[in-house]
C-alpha positions in Angstrom: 0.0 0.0 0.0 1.4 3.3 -0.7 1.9 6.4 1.5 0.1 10.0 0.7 2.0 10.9 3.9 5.4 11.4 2.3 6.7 14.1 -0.6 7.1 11.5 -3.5 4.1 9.5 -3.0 1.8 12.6 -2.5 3.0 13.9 -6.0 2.5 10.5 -7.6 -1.0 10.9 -6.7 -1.9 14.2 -7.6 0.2 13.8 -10.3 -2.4 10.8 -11.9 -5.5 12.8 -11.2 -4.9 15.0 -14.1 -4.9 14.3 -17.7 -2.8 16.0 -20.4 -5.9 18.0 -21.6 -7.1 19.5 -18.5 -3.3 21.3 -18.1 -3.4 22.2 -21.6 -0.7 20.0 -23.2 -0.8 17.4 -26.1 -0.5 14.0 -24.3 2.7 11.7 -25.3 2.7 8.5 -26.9 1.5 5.7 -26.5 -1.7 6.5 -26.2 -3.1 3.6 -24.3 -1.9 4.4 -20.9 -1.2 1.6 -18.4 -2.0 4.5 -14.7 -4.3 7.4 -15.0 -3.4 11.1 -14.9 -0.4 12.8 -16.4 2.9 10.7 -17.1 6.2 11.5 -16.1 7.4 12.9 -19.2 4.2 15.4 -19.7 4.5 17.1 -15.8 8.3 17.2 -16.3 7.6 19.2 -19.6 5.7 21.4 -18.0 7.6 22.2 -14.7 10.8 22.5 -17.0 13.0 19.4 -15.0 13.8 16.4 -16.7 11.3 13.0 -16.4 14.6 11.6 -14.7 14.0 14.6 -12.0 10.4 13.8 -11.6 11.2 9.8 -11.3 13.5 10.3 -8.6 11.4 13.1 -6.1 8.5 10.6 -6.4 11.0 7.8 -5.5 11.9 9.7 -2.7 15.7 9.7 -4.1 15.7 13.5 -4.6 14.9 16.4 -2.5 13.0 19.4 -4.1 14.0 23.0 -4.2 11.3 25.2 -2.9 11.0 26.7 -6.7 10.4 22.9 -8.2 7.8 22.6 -5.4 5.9 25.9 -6.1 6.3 24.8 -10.2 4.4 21.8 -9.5 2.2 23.3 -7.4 1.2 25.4 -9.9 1.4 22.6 -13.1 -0.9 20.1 -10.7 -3.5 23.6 -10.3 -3.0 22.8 -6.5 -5.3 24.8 -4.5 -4.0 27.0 -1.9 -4.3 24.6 0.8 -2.6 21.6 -1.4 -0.4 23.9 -2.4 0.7 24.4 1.2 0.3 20.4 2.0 3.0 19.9 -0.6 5.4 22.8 0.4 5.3 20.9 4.1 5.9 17.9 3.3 9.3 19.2 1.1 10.2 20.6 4.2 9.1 24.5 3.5 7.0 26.8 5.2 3.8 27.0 4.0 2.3 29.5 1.0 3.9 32.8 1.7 1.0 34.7 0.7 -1.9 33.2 3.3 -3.7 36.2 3.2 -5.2 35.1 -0.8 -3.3 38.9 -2.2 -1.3 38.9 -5.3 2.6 39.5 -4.4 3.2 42.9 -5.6 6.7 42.9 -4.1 10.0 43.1 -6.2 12.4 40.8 -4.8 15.8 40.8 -4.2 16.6 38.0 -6.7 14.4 39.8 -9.2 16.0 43.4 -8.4 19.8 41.8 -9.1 18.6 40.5 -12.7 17.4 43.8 -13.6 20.5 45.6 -12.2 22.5 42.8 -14.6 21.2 42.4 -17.5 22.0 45.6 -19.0 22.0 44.6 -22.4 18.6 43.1 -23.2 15.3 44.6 -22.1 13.5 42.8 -19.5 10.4 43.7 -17.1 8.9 42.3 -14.2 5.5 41.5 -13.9 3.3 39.9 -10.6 1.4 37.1 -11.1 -1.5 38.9 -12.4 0.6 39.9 -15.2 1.2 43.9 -14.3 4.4 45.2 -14.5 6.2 46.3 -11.6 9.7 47.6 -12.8 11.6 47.6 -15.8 15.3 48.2 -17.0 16.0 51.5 -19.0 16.1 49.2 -22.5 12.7 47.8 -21.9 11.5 51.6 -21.5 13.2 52.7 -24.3 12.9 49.7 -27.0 10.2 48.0 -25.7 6.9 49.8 -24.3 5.7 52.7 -22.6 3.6 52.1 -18.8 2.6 55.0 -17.0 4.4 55.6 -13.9 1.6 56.0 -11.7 -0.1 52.4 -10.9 -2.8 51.2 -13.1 -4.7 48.9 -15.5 -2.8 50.2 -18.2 0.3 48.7 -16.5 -0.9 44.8 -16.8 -0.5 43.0 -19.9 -3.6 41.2 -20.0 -5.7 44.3 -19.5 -3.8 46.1 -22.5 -4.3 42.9 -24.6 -7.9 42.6 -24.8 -8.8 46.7 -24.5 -6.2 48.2 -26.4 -7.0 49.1 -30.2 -4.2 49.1 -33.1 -1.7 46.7 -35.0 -0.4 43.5 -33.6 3.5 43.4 -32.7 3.4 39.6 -33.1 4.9 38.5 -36.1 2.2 35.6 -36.5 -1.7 36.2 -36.3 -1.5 32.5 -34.2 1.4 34.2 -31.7 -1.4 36.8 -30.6 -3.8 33.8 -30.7 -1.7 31.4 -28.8 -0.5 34.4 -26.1 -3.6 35.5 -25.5 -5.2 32.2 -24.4 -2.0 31.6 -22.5 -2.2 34.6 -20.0 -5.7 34.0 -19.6 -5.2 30.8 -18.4 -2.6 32.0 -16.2 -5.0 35.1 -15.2 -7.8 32.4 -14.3 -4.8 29.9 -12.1 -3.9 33.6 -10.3 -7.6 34.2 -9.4 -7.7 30.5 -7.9 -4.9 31.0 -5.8 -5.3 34.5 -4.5 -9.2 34.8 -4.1 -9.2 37.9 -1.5 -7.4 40.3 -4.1 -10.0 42.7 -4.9 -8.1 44.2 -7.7 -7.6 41.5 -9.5 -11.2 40.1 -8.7 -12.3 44.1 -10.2 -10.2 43.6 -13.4 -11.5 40.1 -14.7 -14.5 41.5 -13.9 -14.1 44.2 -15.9 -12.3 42.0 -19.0 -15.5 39.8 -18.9 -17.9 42.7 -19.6 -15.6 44.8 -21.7 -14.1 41.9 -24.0 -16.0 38.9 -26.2 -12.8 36.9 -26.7 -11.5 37.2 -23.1 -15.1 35.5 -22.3 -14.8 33.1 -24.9 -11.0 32.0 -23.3 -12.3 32.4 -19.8 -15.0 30.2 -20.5 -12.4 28.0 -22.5 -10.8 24.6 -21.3 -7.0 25.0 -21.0 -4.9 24.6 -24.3 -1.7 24.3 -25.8 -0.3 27.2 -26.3 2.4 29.2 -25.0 4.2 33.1 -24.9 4.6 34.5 -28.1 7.7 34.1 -29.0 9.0 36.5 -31.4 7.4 40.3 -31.6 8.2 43.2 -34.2 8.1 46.3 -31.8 8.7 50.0 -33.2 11.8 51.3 -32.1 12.2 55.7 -32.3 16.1 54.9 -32.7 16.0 52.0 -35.7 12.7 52.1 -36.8 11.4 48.7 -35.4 12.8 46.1 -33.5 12.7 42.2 -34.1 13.1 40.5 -30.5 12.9 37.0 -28.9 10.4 36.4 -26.2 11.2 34.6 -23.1 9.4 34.2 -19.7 10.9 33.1 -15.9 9.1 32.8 -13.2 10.8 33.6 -10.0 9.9 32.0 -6.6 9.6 33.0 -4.2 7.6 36.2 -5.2 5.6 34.4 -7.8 6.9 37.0 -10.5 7.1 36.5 -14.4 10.6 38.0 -15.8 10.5 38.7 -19.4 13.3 39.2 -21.5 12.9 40.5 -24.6 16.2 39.4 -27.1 17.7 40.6 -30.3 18.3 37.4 -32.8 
């Protein structure tokens, strides 16, 4: 008989109450599965370790970092109180943010890759997708917030009310983005139910916005950040840049780094 009192054999079993579709990824071969839920190979992919990784933390032959916990927490849509069950039983103090608010904080881990990477623009952004602080090439190649706090500092807000041409190089990137930080917009909205400004915006998406309905209302999909945008640029006339995404725990804030091929 097997344990739901230790780390490895509580993952294992949260692990096979999912299938591939209802975490939005395209389920691996063979298709005739042996166990229920997600294998492996499909959670790995989607916390970024290796199925080796996975294998051995459920084996109990490999500790967890508190960032691998918190991914996972999040790939599994753990509740809050899961989500603190699983921290605990890694060893970690339970969810830092108990209180059901977004973390609005930039953290000292976050702070040091801004003051670093000097060379490529790069924001950072809560997990409700607003951005909190920027390097001077994101301001200057990239886009233009308002300094004073706002909706017309979050992402999501901007991509479903703002009028004017794409910078995605692909009609499907806008597609695929879109339905990707709405998904990530409805996980937030699980796990911090007592932030009334986030509550306030979705709200205000639902009535304003068809399509953010429609993707609201939407199971989870494949899909991901876009990946490469054509932004004007006053200096060279537009910009063709490489889109990548960290999350930092903990903080629960999204990096983005923008990259010149």
């Amino acid at each position: 008989m097997r344990r739901d009192d230790d780390f490895g054999s509580a993952l294992r079993s949260l692990r096979q109450r999912l299938t591939p579709g209802e975490v939005g990824v395209a389920a691996s071969l063979p298709a005739v599965r042996r166990v229920p839920g997600l294998r492996r190979d499909e959670l790995a992919g989607i916390v970024g370790v290796s199925e080796e990784h996975v294998k051995r933390l459920e084996q109990g032959r490999r500790r967890p970092s508190i960032g691998v916990v918190d991914s996972l927490a999040r790939a599994l849509r753990l509740t809050s109180g899961e989500h603190a069950r699983l921290r605990s039983l890694a060893g970690f103090a339970a969810s830092p943010e108990p209180d059901g608010m977004v973390p609005r904080e930039v953290t000292e881990t976050a702070r040091r890759m801004l003051d670093r990477l000097t060379e490529v623009a790069v924001c950072v952004c809560d997990a409700s997708w607003t951005v909190l602080a920027a390097n001077e090439l994101w301001h200057s190649d990239v886009c233009t917030v308002p300094e004073t706090p706002g909706r017309d500092r979050n992402v999501v807000w901007r991509a479903f009310t703002e009028a004017g041409p794409s910078v995605f190089r692909e009609p499907d990137r806008l597609d695929g983005f879109r339905a990707t930080v709405v998904a990530e917009l409805r996980d937030a909205a699980r796990r911090y139910p007592a932030d009334v400004e986030l509550s306030s915006m979705i709200t205000d998406l639902l009535a304003r916005s068809p399509e953010f309905v429609q993707l609201w209302d939407a199971p989870p999909l494949s899909g991901g950040h876009a990946d490469r945008l054509r932004v004007p640029s006053p200096i060279h006339g537009h910009l063709d840049l490489d889109l990548d995404v960290l999350t930092l725990n903990p903080g629960d804030l999204r990096v983005v780094v923008y990259t010149a091929a």
